[in-house]
C-alpha positions as CSV (number, residue, x, y, z in Angstrom):
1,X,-67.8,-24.6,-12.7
2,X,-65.6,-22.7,-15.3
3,X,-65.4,-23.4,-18.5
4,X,-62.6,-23.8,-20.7
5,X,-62.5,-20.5,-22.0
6,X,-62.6,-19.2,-18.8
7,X,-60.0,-21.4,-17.5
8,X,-57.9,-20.6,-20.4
9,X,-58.4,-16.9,-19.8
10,X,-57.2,-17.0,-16.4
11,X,-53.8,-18.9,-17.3
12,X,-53.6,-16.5,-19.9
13,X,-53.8,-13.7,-17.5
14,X,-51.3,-15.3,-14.9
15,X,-48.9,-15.6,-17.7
16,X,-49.1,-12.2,-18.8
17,X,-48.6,-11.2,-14.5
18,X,-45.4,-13.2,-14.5
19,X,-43.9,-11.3,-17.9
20,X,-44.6,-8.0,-16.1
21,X,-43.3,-9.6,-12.9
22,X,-39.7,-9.3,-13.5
23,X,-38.9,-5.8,-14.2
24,X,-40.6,-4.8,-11.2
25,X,-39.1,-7.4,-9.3
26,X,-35.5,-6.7,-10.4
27,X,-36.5,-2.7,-9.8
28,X,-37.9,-3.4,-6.2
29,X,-34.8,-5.7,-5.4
30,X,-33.4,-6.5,-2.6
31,X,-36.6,-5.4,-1.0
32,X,-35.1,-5.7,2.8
33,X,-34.5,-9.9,1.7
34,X,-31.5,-11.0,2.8
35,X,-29.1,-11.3,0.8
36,X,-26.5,-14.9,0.3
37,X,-23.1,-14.0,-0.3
38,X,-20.9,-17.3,-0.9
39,X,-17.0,-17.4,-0.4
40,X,-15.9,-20.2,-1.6
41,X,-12.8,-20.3,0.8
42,X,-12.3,-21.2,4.2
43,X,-13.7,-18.8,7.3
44,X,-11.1,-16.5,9.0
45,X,-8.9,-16.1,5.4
46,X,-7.7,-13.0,4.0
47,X,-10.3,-13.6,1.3
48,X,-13.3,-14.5,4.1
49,X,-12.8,-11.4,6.5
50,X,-11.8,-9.1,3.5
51,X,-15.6,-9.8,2.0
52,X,-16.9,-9.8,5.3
53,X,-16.0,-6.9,5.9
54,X,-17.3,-5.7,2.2
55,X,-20.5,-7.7,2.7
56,X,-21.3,-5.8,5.7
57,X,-21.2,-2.3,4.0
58,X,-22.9,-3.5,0.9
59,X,-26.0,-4.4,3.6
60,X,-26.1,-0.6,4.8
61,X,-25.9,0.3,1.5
62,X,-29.2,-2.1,0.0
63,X,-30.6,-1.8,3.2
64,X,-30.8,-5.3,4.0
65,X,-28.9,-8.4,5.6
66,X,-26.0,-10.2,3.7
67,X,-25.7,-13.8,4.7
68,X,-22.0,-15.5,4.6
69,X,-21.7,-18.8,3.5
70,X,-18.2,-20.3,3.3
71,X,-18.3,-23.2,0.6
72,X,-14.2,-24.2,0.7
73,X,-12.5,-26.8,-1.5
74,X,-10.6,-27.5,-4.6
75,X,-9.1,-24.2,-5.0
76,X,-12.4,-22.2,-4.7
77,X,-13.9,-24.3,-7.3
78,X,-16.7,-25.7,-4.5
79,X,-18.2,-22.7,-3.9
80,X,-17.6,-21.0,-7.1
81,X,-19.8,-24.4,-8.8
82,X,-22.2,-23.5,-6.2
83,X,-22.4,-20.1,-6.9
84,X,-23.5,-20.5,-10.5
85,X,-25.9,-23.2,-9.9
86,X,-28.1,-21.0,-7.6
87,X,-30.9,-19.0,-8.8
88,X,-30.2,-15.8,-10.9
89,X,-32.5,-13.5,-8.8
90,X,-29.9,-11.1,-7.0
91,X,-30.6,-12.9,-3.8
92,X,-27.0,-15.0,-4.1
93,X,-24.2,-13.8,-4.8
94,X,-20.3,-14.7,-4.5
95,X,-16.9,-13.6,-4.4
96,X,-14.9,-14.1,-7.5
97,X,-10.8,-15.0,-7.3
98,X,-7.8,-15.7,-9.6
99,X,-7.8,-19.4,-9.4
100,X,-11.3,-20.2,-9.3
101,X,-12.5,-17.9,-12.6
102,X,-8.7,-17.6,-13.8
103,X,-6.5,-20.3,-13.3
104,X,-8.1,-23.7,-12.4
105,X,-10.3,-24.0,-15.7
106,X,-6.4,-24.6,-17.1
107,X,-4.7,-26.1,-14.1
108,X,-7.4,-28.5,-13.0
109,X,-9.9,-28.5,-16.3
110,X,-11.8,-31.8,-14.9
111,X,-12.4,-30.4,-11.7
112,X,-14.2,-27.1,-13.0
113,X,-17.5,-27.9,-13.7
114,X,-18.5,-24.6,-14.9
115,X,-17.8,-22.0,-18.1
116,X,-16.5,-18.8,-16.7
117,X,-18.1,-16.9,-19.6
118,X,-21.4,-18.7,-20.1
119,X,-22.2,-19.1,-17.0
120,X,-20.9,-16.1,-14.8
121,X,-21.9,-12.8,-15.0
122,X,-18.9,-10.6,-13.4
123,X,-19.9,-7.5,-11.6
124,X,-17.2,-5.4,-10.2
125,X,-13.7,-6.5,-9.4
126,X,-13.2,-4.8,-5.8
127,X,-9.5,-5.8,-5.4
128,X,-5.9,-6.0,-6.5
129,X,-3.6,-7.3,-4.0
130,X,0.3,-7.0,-4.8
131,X,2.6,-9.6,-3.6
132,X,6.2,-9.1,-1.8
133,X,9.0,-10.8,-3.1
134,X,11.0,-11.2,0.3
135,X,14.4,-13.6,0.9
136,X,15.1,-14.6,4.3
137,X,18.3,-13.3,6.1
138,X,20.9,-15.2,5.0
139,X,20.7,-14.9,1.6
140,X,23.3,-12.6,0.5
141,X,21.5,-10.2,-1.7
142,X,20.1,-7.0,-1.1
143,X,18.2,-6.4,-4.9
144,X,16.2,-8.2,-7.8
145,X,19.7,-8.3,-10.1
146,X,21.6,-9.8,-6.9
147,X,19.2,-12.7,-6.7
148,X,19.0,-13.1,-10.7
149,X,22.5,-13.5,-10.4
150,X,22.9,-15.8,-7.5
151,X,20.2,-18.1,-9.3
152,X,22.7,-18.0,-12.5
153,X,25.3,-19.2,-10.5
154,X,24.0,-22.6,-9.7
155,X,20.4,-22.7,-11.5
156,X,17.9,-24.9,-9.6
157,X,19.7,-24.3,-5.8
158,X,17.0,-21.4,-4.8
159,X,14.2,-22.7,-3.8
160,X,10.7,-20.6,-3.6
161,X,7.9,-21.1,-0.9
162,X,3.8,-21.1,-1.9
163,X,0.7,-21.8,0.0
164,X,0.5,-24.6,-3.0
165,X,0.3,-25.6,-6.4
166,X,-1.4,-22.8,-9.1
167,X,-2.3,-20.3,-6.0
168,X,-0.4,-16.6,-6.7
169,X,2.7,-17.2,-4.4
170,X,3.4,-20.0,-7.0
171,X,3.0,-18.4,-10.3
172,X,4.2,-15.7,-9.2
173,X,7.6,-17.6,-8.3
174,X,7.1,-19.1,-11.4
175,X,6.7,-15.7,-13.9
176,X,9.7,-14.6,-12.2
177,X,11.8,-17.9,-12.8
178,X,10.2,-17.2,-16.4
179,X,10.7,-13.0,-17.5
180,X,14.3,-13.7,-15.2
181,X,15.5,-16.3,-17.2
182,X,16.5,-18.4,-14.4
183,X,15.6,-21.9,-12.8
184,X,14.4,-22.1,-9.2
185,X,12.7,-25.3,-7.2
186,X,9.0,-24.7,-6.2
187,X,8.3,-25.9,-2.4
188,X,4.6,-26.1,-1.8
189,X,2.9,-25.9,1.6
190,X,-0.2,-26.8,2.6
191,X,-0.6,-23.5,3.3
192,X,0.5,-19.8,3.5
193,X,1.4,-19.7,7.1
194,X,3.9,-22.9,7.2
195,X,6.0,-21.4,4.1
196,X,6.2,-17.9,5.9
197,X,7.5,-19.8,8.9
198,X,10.1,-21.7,7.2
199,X,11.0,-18.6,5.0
200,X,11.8,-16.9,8.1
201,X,13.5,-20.1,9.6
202,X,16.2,-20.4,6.6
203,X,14.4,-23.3,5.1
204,X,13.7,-21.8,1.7
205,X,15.3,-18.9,0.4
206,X,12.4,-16.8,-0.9
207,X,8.9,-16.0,-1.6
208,X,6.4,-14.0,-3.1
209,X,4.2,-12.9,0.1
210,X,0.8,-11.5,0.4
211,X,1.1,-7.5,2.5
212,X,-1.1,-9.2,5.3
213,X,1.2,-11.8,5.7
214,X,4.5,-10.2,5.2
215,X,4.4,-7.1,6.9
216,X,4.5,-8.4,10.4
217,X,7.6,-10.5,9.3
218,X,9.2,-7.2,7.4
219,X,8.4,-4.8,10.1
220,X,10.4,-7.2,13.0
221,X,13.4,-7.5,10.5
222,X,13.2,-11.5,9.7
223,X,12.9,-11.5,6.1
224,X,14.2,-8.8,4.0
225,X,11.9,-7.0,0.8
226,X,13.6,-7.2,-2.3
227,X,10.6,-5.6,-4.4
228,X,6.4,-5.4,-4.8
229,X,4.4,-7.1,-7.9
230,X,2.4,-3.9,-8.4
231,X,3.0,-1.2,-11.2
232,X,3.7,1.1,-8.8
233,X,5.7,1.2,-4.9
234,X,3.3,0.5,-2.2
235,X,2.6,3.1,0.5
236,X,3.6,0.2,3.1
237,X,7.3,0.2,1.6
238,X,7.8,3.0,-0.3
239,X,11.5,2.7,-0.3
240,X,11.3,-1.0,-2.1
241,X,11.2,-1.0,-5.8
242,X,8.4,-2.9,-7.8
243,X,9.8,-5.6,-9.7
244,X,9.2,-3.8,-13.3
245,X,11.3,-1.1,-12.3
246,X,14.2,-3.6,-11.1
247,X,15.0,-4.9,-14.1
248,X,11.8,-6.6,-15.4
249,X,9.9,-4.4,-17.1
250,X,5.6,-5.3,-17.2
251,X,6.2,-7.9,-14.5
252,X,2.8,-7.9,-12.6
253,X,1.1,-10.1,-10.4
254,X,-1.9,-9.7,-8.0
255,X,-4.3,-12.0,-5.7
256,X,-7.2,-9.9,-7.1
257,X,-11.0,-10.5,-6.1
258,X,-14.3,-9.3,-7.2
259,X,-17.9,-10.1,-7.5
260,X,-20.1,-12.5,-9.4
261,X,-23.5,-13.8,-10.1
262,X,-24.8,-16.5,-11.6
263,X,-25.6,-16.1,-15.3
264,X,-29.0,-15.0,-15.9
265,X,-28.9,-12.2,-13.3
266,X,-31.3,-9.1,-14.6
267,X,-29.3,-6.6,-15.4
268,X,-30.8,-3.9,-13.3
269,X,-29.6,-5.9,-10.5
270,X,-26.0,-6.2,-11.9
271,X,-26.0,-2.6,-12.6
272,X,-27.4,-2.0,-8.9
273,X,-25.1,-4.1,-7.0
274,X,-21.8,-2.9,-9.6
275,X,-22.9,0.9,-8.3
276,X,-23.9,-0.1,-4.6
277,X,-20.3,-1.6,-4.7
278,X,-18.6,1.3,-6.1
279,X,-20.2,3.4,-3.0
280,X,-19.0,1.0,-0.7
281,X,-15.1,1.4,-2.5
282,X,-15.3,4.9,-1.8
283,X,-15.6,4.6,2.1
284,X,-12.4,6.2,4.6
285,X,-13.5,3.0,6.6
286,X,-12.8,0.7,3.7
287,X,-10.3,2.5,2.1
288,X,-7.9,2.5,5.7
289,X,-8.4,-1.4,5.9
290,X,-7.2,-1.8,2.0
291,X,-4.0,0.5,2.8
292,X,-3.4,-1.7,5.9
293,X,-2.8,-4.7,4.0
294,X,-1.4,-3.1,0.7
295,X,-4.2,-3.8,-1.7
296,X,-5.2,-1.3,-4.2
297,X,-8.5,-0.5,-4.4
298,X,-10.5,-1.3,-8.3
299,X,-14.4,-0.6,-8.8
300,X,-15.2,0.3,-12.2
301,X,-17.9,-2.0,-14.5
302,X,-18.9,-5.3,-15.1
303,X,-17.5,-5.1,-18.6
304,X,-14.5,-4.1,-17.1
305,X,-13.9,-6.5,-14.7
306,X,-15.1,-9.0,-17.3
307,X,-12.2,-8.2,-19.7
308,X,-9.7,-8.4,-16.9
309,X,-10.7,-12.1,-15.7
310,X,-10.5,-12.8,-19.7
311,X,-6.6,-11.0,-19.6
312,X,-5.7,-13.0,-16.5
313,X,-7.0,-16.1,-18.0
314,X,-4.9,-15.8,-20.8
315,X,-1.9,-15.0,-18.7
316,X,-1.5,-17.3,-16.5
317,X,-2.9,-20.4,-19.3
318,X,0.0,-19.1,-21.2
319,X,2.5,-19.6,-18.0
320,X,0.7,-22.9,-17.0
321,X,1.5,-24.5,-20.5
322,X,4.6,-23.6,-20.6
323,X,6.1,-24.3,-17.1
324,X,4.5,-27.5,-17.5
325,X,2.8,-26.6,-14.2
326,X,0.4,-29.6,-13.3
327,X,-1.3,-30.7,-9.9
328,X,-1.3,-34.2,-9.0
């Protein structure tokens, strides 16, 4: 039988084992285990197949599986809670949005359950996606200073469609209205899809469209571009103007996404997947399927993509306030 010394000696020695055992875990991660990446939006989205597709290459790069797991609801909040409740040990990660980490903990403060800075650890922000500011056909304006001046005229008569409450179609409708100077009515959908149909129908007079969406609509001559959110013209439509250069200069507004982890995440991990990332960024492959759609292509740091949710909080909080923009 051992005696307490002994016994004592032993627990000490298994302590000292499990200090020692997370550097060399963190350095021998992923170790060919698979990996959980959680979206927390719906499967067959434009945010699903885009980290699908991301997901994949990340796996050739780590060497190693990446498991999908769509967690849906409240705005991406579901899966983003989920996200940071897991365990910080590189073996989950998740995709990180706008409203989730930028505009819900304003919008819908009860129904966030987390602290985007305590208790996520951002690690690369893979995405900016532009949005199209397109009328449909019988509105008779071919510019950005048309449509300003139409919505002078009788303020409140244009309305603008949105896949729903606080998502980007909406605030972007809403910025506009706002650095335009100009009152439109907000028509939420339950969707993207039905607004885009009833854009091109003549229900509503405008919207502020995703590439993805739009282009097919663009291309067949059923709703007509006025201008691009970006800073700069898009290669898809490089004869429309962005909105800055149209007579609203610093308007901006993207559906970015990134990556996250749950706080607590070793930073050699972090600093692994934020590099393994930036490989995958740098792919023809990956690179052709962000030009199809329009978005622009990030990368950089976890610091950087951690000041720019921080930038895009305080932008749209500021825009939330005061539009009085609330969900019921």
């Amino acid at each position: 039988m051992k005696t307490i010394k002994q016994l004592a000696a032993v627990a000490l020695a298994a302590a000292l084992c499990a200090s020692f055992a997370g550097p060399a875990s963190a350095a021998e991660w992923p170790d060919a285990k698979p990996i959980t990446l959680i979206i927390p939006y719906a499967a067959g989205g434009f945010a699903d197949t885009r980290m699908r597709m991301l997901g994949e290459e990340l796996g050739k790069e780590l060497g190693t599986t990446i498991v999908v797991e769509n967690k849906a609801g409240a705005g991406g909040v579901i899966g983003t809670g989920d996200l940071v409740r897991a365990k910080p040990d590189g073996y989950t990660i998740g995709s990180g949005h706008l409203a989730p980490l930028s505009v819900n903990p304003t919008l819908m403060p009860k129904n966030v359950r987390y602290d985007v800075k305590k208790d996520i650890i951002p690690v690369i922000l893979v995405e900016e996606a532009p949005l199209i500011l397109n009328v449909n056909k019988k509105v008779p304006v071919k510019s950005v200073a048309e449509l300003i001046a139409l919505a002078k005229k009788d303020p409140g008569s244009l309305t603008f469609g949105s896949s729903g409450v606080g998502g980007a179609h909406h605030l972007s409708g809403e910025l506009f209205a706002r650095d335009a100077g100009i009152k439109m009515t907000h028509v939420p959908y339950k969707g993207g899809a039905p607004a885009a149909t009833d854009l091109m129908a003549g229900h509503i007079d405008m919207m502020f469209e995703m590439g993805y969406a739009a282009m097919p609509a663009i291309q067949a001559g059923k709703v007509h571009p006025l201008a691009v959110t970006s800073s700069q013209r898009l290669a898809l439509l490089p004869d429309v103007p962005t909105v800055a250069e149209s007579g609203l200069p610093g308007f901006e507004s993207y559906n970015w996404q990134g990556i996250i982890v749950p706080a607590g995440t070793p930073k050699p991990i972090v600093d692994k997947l934020n590099a393994a990332f930036n490989r995958v960024l740098q792919k023809p492959e990956v690179k052709k399927a962000f030009d199809a759609t329009g978005g622009q292509i990030v990368g950089g740091t976890p610091e950087e993509f951690a000041a720019f949710i921080q930038s895009e909080t305080e932008k749209w909080a500021a825009l939330i306030k005061s539009a009085n923009i609330t969900v019921n």
